[in-house]
N, C-alpha and C positions, 0 to 999 in steps of 0.2 A: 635461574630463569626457566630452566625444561623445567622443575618442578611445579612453578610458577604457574605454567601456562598448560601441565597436566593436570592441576587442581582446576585449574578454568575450564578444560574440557571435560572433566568428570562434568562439575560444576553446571555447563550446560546442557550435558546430556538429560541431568535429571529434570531440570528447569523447563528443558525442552523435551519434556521423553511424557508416556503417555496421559500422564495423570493432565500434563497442561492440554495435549489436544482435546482429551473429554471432555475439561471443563470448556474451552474454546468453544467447540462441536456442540457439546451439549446446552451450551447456551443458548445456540442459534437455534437447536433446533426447538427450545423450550420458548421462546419468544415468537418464531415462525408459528408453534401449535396454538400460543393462549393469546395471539394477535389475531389467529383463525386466516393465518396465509395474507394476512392484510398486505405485505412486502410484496407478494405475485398480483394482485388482486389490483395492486396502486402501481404496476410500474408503467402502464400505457399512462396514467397521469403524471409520471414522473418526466417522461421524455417530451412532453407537451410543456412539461415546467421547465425543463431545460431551455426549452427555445424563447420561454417565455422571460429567463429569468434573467435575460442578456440587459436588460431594463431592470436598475434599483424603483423595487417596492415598499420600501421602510427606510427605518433607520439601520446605518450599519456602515460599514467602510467598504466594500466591492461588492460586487451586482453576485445574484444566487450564480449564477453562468460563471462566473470567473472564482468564484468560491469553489464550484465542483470541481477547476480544471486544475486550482491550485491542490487541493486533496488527489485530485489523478495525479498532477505531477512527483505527490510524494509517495504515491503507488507503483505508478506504471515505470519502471525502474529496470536493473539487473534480471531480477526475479523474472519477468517475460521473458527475457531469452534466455540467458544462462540457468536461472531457477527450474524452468520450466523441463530443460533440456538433461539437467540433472538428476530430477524426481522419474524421468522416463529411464536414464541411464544406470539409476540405482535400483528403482521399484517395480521396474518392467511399463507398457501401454497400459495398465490398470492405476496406474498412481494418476493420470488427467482425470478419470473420472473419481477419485477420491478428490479432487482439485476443483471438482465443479461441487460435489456436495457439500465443502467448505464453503463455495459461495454462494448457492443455494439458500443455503440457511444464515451462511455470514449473512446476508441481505435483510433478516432482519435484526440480527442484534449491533448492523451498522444504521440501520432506524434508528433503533431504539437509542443508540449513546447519541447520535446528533441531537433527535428530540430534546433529552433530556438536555445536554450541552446548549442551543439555543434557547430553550426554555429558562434557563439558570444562569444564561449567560448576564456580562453584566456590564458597564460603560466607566471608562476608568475616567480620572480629574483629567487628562491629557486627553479623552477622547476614544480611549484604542477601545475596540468592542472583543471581549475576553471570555472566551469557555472552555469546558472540556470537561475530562472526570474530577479535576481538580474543584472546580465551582459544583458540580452539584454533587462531588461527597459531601462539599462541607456546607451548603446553603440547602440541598434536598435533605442529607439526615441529620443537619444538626452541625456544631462546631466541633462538639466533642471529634468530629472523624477528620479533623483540620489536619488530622497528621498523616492520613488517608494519603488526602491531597498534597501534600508536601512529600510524599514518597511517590506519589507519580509523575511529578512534576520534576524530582530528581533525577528518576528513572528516564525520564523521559529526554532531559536533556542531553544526560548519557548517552543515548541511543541518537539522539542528533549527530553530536559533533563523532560517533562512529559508523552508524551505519548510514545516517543523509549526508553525512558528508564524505570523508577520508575514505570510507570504502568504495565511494561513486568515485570520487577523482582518481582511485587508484587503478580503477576498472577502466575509466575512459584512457588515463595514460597507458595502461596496457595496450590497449585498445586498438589506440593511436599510433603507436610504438610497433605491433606486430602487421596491423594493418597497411600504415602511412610510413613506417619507420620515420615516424615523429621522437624525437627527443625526450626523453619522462621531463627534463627540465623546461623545455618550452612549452610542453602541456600545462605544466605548471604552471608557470609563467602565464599564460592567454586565461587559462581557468582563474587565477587570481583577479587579474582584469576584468574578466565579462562579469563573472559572479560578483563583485565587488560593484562593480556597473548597477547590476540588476538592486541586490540587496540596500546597496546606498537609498535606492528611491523611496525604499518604502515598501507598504502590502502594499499600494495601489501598485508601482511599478511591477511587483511580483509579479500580483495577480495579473495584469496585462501581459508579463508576458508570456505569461503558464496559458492563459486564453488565446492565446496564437498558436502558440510552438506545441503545446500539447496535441489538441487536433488535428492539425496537419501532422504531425509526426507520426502519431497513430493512425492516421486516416494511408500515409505514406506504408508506414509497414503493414497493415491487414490489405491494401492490393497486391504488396509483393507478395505476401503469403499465398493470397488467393491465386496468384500468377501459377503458383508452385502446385498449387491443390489443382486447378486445372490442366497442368500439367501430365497430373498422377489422377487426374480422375475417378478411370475404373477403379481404382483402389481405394477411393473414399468409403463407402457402405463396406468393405470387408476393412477394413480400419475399425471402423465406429464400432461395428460389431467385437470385433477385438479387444478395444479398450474396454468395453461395457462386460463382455464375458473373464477378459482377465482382470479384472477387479475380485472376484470368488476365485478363482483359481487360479494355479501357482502358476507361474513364467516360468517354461523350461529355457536350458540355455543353447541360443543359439547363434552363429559366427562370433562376434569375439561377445557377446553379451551372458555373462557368467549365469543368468540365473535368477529367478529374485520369489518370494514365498506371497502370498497375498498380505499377510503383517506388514512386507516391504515395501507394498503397495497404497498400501493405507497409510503408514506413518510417513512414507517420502510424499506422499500425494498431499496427505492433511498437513504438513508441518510448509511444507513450499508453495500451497495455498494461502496460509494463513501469511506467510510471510511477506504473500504477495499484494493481497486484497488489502490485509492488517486488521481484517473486522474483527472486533474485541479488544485492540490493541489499545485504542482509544486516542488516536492519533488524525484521522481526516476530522473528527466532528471539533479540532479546535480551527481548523480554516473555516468550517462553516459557518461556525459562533461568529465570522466576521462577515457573515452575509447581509448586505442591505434587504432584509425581508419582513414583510407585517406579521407573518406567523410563521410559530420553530415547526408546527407540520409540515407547512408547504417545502420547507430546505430541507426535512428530516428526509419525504419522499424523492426528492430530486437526488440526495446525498446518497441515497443508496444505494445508486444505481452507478454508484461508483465499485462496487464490488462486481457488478453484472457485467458492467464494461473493460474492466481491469483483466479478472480472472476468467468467466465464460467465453469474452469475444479476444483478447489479446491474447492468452495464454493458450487459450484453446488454436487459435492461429497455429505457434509455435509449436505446440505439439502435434496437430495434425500434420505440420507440413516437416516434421522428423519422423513421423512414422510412414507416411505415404511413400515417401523416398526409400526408407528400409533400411539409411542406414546407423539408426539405431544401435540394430545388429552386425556394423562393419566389424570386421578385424582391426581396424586403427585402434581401436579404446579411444573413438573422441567422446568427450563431454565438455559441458556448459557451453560456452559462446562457441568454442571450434565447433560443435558438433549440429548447432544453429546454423552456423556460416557454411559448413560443407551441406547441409540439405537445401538450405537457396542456391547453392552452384550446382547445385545437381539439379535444377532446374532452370534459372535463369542465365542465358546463354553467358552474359557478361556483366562481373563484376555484383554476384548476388551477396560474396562476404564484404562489398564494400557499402551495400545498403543495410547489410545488419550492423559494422560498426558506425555508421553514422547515425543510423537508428537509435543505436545502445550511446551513444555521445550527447545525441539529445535527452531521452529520455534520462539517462542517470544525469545531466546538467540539472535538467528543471525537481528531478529530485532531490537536489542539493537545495534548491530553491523555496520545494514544499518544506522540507523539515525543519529550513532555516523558521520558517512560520510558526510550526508547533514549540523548537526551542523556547525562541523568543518570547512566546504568551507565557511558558511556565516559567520564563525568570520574571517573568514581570508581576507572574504569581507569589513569587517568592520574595520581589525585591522591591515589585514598582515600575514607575513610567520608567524611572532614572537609570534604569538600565538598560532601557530598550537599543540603542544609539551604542552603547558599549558591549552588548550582547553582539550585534549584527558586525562589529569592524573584527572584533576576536574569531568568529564565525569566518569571517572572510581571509584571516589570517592562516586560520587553519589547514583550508583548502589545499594549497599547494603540497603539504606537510603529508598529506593522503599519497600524494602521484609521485614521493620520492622515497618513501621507510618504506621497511617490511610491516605488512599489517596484522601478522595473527594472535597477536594480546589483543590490538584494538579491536581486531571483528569480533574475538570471544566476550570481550566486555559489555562490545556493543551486545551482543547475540542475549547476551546474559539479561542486559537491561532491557531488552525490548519484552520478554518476556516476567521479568518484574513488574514492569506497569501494566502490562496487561492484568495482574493480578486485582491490585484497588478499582481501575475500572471496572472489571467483570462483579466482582463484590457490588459496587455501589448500583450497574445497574442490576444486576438481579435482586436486591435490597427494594427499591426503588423503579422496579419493574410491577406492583399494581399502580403507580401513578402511570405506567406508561401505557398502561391496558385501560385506564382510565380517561386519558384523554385520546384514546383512540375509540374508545365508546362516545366521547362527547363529540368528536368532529365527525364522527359518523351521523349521529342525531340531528347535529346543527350547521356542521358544515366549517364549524371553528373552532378554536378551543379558547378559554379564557387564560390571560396574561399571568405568569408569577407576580404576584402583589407584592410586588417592592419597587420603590422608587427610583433605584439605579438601573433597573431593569427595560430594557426597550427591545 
């Protein structure tokens, strides 16, 4: 088994080592350039669509608004606190701002796969409204890439039942456990329950209630953050300054903080960014394929700004409010969650690590939720309606299974497959990226774009 799970971690390192974040990186930024900044230029229409999109416009199964909040939910997760907290602890205050130019530029090549995904999506005999990189490898370039599709759709489920599911409930019963000294088995146990509640209903059930619990929850922790940043005030502009200047230059080491080189700051910024937004991964644009909307621009703009609000306004939260504090650089050696939780108590008089685990209990819940979504569509890519109803009860099975094993084969498998699929997606949209430059020429001109001509197509 050690050799087992030493080949998994070679395995991921290279999966995950730089050639993936160039390509990642380099996508966005080659889509941000030949869109001509359209992702900056449309996000004041984007947030006007959000409010707008609480009301179904089209055909489709949930309103553009609860489509975005299901795609946050399978974002906004572990990654904001503990991710966040770790890429600072390894890579020095210059890895946040390798973290925001991930989503800078993610912003547009999470455009462009929703586009594409809505555009290509398609209406199944049961009804379910179905996209993602799987539908437009194989309906954008042909059939021949059908196989395209059927490895991201593998990849992809992979990455469900390990990293949406089993590594979130593992996290909240920790969680729960150091915080609550809750029991790992009654975590288990109430997680079986509620999620099994939620998924039974359906996407609409989902989606309602990723549309509640999402924004409030984010709305709940970016005050407490802010609580903290007001706190430490004066120290906000020599922070900012900070992260922006140590991104070029090395982090020296100081209190117990060993150290870290600018390379350490790029690769832990860029890799804990991606992991966190997911842009390229090809993973929100299959919630959105189930937006009730008349056109895939108007969801493509709204969808994007699930990167802006994920990684620039939550993530950025968490790391400003560990570096203002300073202690980063404690002698403890804390990281990921402990090190989240002792900078809210180092500002909010009472009980700041019990608003981060309850925070990190919501958020990794409704991300069990979101991913349960992307699963789903790819088995039904693979299998049909007739799996959808047996996909979701195995799904729900699962869950408790996360809050009681050791998880480090499942996270490496998962780690492994998130980055597999990211692979056929990036391919197809950059394949497939002059149609996307093209109907962002045409809704420029007209204001609309025309429909894929096909009859299953809505």
């Amino acid at each position: 088994m050690e050799s087992f799970i030493s080949f998994l971690q070679v395995f991921a390192g290279i999966v995950w080592g730089p050639a993936m974040l160039v390509l990642l990186v380099g996508s966005g930024l080659y889509f941000t350039i030949g869109l001509r900044f359209f992702s900056f230029t449309q996000m004041p229409a984007g947030f006007v669509g959000i409010w707008k999109g609480r009301v179904k416009t089209g055909e489709g199964e949930i309103s553009s608004f609860n489509a975005l909040m299901t795609a946050l939910a399978g974002t906004i997760g572990t990654g904001n606190i503990a991710g966040v907290a770790t890429a600072i602890f390894l890579g020095g205050p210059g890895a946040l701002f390798w973290m925001w130019v991930t989503a800078l530029v993610g912003m547009a090549t999470k455009f462009s796969e929703i586009l594409l995904a809505v555009y290509f999506r398609r209406k199944t005999p049961e009804g379910n409204y179905v996209g993602g990189a799987m539908y437009f490898l194989e309906r954008g370039l042909g059939p021949k890439w059908r196989f395209m599709g059927i490895a991201f759709a593998v990849f992809c489920i992979l990455a469900c039942f390990g990293t949406g599911n089993m590594v979130q409930t593992n996290s909240i019963a920790s969680s729960m456990k150091a915080s609550f000294n809750v029991p790992l088995w009654l975590s288990a146990v109430l997680m079986f329950v509620f999620v099994g509640a939620v998924l039974l209903g359906g996407i609409q059930r989902i989606a309602d209630v990723a549309g509640k619990v999402v924004p409030i929850m984010a709305a709940v922790y970016v005050l407490a953050s802010l609580v903290v940043l007001f706190t430490y005030s004066d120290r906000i502009i020599d922070v900012f300054m900070y992260v922006v200047s140590d991104a070029f230059t090395p982090t020296a080491a100081e209190g117990g903080f060993a150290g870290a080189t600018v390379m350490m700051a790029i690769r832990y910024g860029m890799s804990r960014g991606v992991f966190s937004n997911e842009a390229g991964l090809g993973t929100a644009p299959i919630a959105h394929s189930t937006a009730a909307t008349d056109c895939a621009m108007n969801q493509a703009i709204i969808g994007m700004l699930d990167t802006f609000i994920d990684t620039i306004i939550i993530c950025s939260m968490t790391g400003f409010a560990i570096l203002v504090t300073g202690l980063w650089t404690g002698t403890e050696g804390l990281n990921g969650v402990a090190l989240t939780s002792a900078a809210f108590n180092a500002a909010l008089p009472v009980g700041g690590d019990i608003i981060v685990a309850v925070c990190l209990l919501f958020f990794a819940f409704t991300t069990i939720l979101g991913w349960c979504v992307y699963g789903e569509r790819c088995a039904i890519y693979l299998f049909g309606d007739r799996v959808l109803i047996p996909f979701r009860v195995i799904y729900t099975c699962v869950v408790p299974l996360g809050a009681l094993i050791q998880l480090d084969v499942v996270w490496l498998i998962a780690e492994i497959a998130n980055a597999l699929m990211a692979i056929p997606n990036l391919i197809g949209l950059l394949l497939l990226s002059p149609l996307v430059f093209k109907l962002v020429k045409q809704y420029k001109a007209t204001g609309q774009i025309k429909s894929f001509d096909d009859e299953t197509l809505h």
